[in-house]
MARBA-3410 file (N, C-alpha, C, O; in Angstrom, 1 decimal):
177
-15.0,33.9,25.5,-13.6,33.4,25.2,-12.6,34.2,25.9,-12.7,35.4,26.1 ~ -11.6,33.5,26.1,-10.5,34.7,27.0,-9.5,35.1,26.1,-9.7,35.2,24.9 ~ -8.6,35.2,26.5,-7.3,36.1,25.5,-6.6,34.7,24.6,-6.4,34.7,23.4 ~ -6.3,33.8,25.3,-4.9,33.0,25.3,-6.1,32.1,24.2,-5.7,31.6,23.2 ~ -7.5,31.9,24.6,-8.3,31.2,23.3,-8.3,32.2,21.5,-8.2,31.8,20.4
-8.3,33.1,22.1,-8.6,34.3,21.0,-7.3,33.8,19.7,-7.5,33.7,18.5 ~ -6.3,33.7,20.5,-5.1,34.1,20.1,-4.6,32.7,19.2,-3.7,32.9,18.4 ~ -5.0,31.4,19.3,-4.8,30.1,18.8,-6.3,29.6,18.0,-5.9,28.9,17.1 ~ -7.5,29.6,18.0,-8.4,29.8,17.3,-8.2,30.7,16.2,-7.8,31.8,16.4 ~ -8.4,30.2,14.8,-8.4,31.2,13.7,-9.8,32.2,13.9,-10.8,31.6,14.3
-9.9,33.6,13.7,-10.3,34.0,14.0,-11.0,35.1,12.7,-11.9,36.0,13.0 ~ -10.5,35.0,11.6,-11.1,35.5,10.3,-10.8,34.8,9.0,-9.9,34.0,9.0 ~ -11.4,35.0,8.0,-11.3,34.4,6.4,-9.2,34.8,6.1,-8.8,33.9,5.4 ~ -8.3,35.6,6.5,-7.3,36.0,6.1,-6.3,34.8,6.8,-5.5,34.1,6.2 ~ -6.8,34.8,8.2,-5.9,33.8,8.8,-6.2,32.4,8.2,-5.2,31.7,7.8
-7.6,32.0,8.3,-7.4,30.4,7.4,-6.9,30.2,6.0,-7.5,29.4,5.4 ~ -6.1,30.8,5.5,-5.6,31.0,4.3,-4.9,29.5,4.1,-3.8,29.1,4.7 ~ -5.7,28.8,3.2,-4.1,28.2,2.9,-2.9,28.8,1.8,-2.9,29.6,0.9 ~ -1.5,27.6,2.6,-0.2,28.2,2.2,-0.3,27.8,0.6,-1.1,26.9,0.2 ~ 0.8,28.5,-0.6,0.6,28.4,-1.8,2.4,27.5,-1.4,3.1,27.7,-0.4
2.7,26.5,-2.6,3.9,26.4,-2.3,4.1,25.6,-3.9,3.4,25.0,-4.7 ~ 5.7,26.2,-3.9,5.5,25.8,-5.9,5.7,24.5,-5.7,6.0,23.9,-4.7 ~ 5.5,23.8,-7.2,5.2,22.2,-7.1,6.3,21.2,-6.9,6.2,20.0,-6.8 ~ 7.5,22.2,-7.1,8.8,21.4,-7.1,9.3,21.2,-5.5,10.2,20.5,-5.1 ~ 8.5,22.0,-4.9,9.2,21.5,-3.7,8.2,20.4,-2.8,8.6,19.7,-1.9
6.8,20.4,-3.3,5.9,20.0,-3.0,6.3,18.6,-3.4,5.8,17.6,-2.9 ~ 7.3,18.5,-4.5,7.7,17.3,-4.3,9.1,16.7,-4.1,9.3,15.5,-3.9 ~ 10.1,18.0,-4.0,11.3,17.7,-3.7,11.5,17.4,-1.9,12.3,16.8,-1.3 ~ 10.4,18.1,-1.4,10.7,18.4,0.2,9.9,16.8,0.6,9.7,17.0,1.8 ~ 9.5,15.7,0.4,9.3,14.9,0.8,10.0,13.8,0.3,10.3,12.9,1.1
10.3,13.8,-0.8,11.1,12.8,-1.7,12.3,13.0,-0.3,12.5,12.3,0.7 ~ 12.9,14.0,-0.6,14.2,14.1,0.4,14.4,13.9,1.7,15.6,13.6,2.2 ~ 13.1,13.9,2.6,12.8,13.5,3.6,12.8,11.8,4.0,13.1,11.1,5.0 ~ 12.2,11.6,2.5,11.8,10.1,3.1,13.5,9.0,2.3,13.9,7.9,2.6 ~ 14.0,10.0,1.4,15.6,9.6,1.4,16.2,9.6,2.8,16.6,8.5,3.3
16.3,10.7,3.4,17.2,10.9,4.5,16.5,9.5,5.1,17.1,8.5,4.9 ~ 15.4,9.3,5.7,14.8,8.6,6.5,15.3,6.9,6.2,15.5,6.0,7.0 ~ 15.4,6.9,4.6,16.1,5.4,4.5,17.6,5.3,4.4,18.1,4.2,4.7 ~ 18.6,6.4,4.0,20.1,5.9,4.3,20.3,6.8,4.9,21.5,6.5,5.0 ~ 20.3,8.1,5.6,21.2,8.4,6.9,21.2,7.9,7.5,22.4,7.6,7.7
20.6,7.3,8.4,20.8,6.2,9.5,21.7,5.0,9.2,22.4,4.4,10.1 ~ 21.8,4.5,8.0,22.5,3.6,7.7,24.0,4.1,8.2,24.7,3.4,9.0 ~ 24.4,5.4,7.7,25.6,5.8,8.2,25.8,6.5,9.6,26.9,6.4,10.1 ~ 24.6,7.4,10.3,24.9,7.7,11.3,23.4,7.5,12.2,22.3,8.1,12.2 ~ 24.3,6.0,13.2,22.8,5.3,13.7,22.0,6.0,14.4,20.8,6.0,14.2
22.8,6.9,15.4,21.8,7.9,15.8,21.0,8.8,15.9,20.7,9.5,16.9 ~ 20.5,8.8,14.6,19.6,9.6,13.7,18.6,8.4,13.3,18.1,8.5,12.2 ~ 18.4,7.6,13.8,17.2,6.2,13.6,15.8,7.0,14.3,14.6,7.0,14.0 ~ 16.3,7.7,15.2,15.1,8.3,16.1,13.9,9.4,14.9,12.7,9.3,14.7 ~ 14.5,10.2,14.4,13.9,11.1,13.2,13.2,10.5,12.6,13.6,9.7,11.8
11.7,10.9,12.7,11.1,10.8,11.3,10.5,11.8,10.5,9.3,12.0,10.8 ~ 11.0,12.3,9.6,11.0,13.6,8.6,9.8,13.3,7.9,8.8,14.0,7.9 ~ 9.8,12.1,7.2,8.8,12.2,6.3,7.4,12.0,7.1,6.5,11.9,6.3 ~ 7.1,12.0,8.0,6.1,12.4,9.1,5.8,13.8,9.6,4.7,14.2,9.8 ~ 6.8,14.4,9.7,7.1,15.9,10.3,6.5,16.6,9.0,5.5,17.4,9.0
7.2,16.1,7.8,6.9,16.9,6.5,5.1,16.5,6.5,4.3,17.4,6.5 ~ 4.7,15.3,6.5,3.5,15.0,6.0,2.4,16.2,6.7,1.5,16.9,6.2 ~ 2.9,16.1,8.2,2.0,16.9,9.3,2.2,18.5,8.6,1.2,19.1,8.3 ~ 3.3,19.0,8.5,3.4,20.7,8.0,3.1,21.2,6.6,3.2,22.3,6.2 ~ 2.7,20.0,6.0,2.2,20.4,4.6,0.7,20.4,4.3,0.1,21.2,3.7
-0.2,18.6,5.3,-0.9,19.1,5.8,-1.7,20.2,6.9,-2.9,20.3,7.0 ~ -0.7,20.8,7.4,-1.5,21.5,8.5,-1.6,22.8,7.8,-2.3,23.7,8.2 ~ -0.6,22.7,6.4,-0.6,24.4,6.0,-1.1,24.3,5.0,-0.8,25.2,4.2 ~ -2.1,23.3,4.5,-2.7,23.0,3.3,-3.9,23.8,3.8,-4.3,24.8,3.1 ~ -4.3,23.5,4.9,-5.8,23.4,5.6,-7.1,22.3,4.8,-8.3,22.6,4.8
-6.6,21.3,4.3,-7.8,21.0,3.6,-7.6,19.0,3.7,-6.8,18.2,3.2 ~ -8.5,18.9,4.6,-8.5,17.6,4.2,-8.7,16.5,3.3,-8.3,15.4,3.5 ~ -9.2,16.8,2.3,-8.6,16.0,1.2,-7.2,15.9,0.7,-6.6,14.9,0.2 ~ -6.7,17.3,0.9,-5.5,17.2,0.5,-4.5,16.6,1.3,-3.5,15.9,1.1 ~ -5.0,17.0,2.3,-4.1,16.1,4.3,-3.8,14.3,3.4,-2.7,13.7,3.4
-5.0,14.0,3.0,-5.2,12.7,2.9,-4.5,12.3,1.8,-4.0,11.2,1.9 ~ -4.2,13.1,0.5,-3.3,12.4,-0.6,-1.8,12.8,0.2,-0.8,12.1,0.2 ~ -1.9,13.9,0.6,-0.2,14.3,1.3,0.6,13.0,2.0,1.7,12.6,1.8 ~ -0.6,12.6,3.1,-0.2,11.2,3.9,-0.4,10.0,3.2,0.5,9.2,3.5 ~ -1.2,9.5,2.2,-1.0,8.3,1.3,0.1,8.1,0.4,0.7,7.0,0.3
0.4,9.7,-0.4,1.4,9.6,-1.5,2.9,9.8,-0.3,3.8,9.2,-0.9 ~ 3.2,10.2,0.6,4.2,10.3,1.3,4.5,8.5,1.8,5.5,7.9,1.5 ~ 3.5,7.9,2.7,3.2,7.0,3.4,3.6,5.8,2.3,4.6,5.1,2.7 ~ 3.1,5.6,1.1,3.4,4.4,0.0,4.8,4.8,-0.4,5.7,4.0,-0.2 ~ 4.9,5.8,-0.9,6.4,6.0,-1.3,7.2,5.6,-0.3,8.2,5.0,-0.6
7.1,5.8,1.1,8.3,5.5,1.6,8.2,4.1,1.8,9.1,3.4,1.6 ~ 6.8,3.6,2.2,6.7,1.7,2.1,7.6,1.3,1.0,8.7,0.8,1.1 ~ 7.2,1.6,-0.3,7.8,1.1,-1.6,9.7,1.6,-1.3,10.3,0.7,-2.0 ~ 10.3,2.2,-0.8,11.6,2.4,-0.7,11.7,1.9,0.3,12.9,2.0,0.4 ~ 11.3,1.4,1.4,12.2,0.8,2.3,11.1,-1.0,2.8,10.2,-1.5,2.2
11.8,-1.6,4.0,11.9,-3.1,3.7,10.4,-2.9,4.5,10.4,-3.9,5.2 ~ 9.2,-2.1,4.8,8.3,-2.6,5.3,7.1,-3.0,4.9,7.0,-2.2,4.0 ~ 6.2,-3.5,4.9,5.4,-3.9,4.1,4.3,-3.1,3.7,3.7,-2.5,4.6 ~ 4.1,-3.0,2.0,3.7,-2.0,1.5,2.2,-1.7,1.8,1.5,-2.6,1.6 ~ 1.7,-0.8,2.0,0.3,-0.4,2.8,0.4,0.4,4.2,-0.6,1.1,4.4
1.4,0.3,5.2,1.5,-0.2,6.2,1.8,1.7,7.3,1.3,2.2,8.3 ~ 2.9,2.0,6.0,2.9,3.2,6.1,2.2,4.6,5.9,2.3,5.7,6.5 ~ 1.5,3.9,4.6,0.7,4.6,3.7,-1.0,4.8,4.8,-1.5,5.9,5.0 ~ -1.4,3.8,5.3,-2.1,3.8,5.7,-2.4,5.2,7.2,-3.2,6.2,7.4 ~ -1.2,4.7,8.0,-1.0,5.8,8.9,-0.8,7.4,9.1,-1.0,8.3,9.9
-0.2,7.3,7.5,0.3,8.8,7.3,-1.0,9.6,6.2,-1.1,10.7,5.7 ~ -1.6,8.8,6.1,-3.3,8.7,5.9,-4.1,9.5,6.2,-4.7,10.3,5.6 ~ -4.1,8.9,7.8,-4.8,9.1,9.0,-3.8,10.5,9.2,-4.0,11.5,8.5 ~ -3.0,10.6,9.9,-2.1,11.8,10.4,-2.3,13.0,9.3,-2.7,14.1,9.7 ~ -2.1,12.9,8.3,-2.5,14.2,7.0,-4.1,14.4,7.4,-4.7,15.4,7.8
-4.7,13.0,7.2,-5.9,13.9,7.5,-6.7,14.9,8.8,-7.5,15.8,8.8 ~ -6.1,14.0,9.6,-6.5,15.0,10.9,-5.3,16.2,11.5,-5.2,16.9,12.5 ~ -4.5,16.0,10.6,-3.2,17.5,10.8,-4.0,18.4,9.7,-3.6,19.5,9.8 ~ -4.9,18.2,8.7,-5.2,19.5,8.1,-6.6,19.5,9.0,-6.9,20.6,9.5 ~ -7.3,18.5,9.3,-8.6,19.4,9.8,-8.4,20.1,11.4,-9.4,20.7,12.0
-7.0,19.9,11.8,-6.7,20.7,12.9,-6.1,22.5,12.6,-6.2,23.6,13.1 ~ -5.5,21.9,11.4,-5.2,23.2,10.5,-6.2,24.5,10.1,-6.0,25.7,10.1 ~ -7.7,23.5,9.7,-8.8,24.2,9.6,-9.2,25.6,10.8,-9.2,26.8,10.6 ~ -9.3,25.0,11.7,-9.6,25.1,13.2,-8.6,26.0,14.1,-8.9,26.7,15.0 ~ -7.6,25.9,13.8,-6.3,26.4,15.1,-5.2,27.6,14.3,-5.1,27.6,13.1
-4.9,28.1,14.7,-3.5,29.1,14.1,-2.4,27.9,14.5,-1.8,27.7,15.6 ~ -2.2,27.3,13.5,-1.0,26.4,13.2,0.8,27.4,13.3,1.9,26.7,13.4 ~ 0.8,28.7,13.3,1.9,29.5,13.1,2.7,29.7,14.8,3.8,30.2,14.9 ~ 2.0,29.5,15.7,2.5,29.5,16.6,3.4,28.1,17.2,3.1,27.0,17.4 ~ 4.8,28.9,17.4,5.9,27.8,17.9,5.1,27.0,19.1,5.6,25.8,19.1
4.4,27.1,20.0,4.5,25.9,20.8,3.1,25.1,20.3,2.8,23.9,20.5 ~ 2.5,25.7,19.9,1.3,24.8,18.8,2.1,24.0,18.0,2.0,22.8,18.0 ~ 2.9,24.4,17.3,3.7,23.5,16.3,4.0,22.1,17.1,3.5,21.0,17.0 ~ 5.4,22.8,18.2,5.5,21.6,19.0,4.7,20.8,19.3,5.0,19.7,18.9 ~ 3.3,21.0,20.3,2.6,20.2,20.5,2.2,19.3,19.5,2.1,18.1,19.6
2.1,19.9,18.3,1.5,19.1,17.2,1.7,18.1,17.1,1.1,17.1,17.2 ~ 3.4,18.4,16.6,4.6,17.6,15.7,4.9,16.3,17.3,5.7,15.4,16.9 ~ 4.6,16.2,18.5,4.4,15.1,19.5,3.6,14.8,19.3,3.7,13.7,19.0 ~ 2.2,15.3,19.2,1.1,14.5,19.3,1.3,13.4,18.4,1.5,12.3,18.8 ~ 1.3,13.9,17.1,1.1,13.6,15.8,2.4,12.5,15.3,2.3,11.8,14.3
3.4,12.4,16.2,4.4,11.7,16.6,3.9,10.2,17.1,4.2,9.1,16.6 ~ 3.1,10.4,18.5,2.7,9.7,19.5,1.7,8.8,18.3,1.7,7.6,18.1 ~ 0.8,9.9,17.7,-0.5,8.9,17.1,0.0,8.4,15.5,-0.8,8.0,14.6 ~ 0.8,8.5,15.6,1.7,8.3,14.2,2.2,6.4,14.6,1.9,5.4,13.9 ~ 3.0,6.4,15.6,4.0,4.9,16.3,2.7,4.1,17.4,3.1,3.0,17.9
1.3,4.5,17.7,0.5,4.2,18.1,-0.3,3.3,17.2,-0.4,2.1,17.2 ~ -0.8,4.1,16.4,-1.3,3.3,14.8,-0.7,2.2,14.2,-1.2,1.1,13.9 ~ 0.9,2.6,14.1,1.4,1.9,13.3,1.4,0.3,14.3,1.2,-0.8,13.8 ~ 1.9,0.7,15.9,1.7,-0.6,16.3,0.4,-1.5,16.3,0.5,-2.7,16.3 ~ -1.2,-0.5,16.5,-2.0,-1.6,16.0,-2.3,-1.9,15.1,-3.3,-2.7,15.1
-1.7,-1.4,13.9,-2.0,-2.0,12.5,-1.0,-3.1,12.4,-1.3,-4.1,11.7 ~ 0.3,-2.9,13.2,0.7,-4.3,12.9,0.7,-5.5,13.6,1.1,-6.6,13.3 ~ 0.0,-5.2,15.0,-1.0,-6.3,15.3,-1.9,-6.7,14.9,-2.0,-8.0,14.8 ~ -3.0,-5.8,14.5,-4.2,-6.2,13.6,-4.1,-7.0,12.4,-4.6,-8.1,12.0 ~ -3.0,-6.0,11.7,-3.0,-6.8,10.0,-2.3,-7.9,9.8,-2.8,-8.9,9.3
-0.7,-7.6,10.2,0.5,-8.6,10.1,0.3,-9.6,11.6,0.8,-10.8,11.6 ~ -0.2,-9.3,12.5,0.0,-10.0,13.6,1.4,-10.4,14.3,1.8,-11.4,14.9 ~ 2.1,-9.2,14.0,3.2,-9.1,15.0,3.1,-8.9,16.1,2.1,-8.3,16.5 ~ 3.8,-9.3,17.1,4.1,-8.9,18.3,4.9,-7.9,18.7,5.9,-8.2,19.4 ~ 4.6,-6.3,18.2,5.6,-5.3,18.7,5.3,-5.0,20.1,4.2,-4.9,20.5
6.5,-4.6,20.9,6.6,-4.1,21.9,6.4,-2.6,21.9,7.0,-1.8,21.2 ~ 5.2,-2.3,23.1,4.8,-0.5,22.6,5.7,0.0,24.1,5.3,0.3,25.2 ~ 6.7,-0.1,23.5,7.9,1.2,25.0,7.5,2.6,25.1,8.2,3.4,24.5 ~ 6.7,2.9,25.7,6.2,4.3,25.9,7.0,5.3,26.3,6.9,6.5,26.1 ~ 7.7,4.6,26.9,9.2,5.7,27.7,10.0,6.5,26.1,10.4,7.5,25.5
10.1,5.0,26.3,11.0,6.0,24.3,10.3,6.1,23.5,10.9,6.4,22.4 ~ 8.9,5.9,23.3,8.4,6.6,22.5,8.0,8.0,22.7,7.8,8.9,21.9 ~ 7.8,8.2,24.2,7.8,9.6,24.6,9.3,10.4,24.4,9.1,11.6,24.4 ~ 10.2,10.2,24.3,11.6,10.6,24.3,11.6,11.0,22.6,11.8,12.1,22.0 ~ 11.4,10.1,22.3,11.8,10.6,20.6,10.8,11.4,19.8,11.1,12.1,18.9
9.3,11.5,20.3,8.4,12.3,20.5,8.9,13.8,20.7,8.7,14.7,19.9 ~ 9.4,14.0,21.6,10.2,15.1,22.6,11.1,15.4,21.1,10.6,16.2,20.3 ~ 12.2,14.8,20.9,12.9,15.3,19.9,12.4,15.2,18.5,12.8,16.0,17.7 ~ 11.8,14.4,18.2,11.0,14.7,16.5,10.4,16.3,16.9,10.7,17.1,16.0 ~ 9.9,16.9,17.8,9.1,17.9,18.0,9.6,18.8,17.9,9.1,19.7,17.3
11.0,19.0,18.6,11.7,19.7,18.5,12.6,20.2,17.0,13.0,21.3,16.5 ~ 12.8,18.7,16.4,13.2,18.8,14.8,12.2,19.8,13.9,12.3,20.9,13.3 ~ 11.2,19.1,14.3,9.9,19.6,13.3,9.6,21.2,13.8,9.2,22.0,13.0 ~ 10.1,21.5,15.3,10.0,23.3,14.9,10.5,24.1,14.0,10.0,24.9,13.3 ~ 12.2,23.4,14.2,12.9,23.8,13.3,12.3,24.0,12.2,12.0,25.1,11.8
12.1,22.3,11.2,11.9,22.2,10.1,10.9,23.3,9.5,11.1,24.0,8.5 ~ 9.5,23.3,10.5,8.6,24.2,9.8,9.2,25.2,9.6,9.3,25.6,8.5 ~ 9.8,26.1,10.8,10.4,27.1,10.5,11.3,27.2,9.0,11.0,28.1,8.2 ~ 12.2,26.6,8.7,12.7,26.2,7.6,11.8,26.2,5.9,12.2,26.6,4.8 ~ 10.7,25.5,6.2,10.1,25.7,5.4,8.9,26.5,4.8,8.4,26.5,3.7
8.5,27.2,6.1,8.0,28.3,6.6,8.4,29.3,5.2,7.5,29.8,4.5 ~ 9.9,29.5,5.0,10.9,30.4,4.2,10.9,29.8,2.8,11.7,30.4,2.0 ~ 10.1,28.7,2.3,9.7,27.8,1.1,8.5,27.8,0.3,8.3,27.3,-0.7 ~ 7.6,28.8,1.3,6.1,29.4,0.6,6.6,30.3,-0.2,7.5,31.1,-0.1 ~ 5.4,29.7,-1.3,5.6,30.7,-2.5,4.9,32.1,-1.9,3.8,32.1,-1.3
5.5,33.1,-2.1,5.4,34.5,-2.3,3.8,34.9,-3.0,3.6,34.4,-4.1 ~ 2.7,35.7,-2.3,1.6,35.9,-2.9,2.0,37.3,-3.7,1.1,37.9,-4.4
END
């Protein structure tokens, strides 16, 4: 293995640690996410591009490390926000499902603490996040959405850049060992 592998590979029992985080935020920091996500945009349109309660689902799973937990993180985040806003209920839940559970078993696997690992993530996880959701709503609903890859790469670019922040932010929200 060379240096630049060494260094993103977890590499002992101390580094796979998962994060401890008290329970009030474990439920205030998505509640609030998936608020902003249904009326800030109402007031400032240009903030329609953000999706938080995605970013959150990915950094809670990735700092969980544990896929089962990935998986209630993305169901219980995913329905709650279906049930608060106008889309049909399953729809979200189902995706952010998928995304929790493969952001903790990447978590398992990778030193998640590194800023451009984050980045990458919080795009990828972006990309396969608006990917899903359009063939689930072909598959299930039989809509006809249009998949614009240009802007979905553009808002990708900036959710990623949100979600460095954000982790960093809540990075400073782990409970204290």
């Amino acid at each position: 293995m060379n240096y630049s592998e060494d260094r993103l590979l977890l590499g002992s029992d101390r580094e796979g640690q998962t994060a401890r985080f008290r329970h009030w935020i474990l439920l205030a920091v998505p509640l609030s996410a998936i608020l902003f996500q249904i009326y800030i945009p109402l007031f400032f349109e240009f903030l329609t591009f953000l999706e938080l309660p995605l970013l959150v689902t990915v950094y809670f799973s990735l700092m969980r490390r544990s896929p089962m937990g990935g998986i209630a993180i993305g169901a219980l985040v995913g329905l709650t926000q279906d049930s608060l806003s106008k889309n049909p209920l399953g729809m979200l839940g189902i995706v952010k499902t998928l995304v929790g559970y493969f952001a903790a078993s990447v978590g398992l696997r990778f030193d998640v603490d590194h800023t451009l690992v984050r980045f990458a993530l919080c795009f990828f996880f972006f990309l396969f996040h608006q990917f899903f959701y359009w063939v689930l709503a072909r598959a299930l609903l039989g809509q006809e959405l249009a998949l614009e890859v240009s802007r979905m790469m553009l808002t990708g670019l900036l959710n990623a850049v949100v979600g460095v922040s954000l982790f960093y932010f809540l990075d400073k929200l782990r409970a204290r060992g």
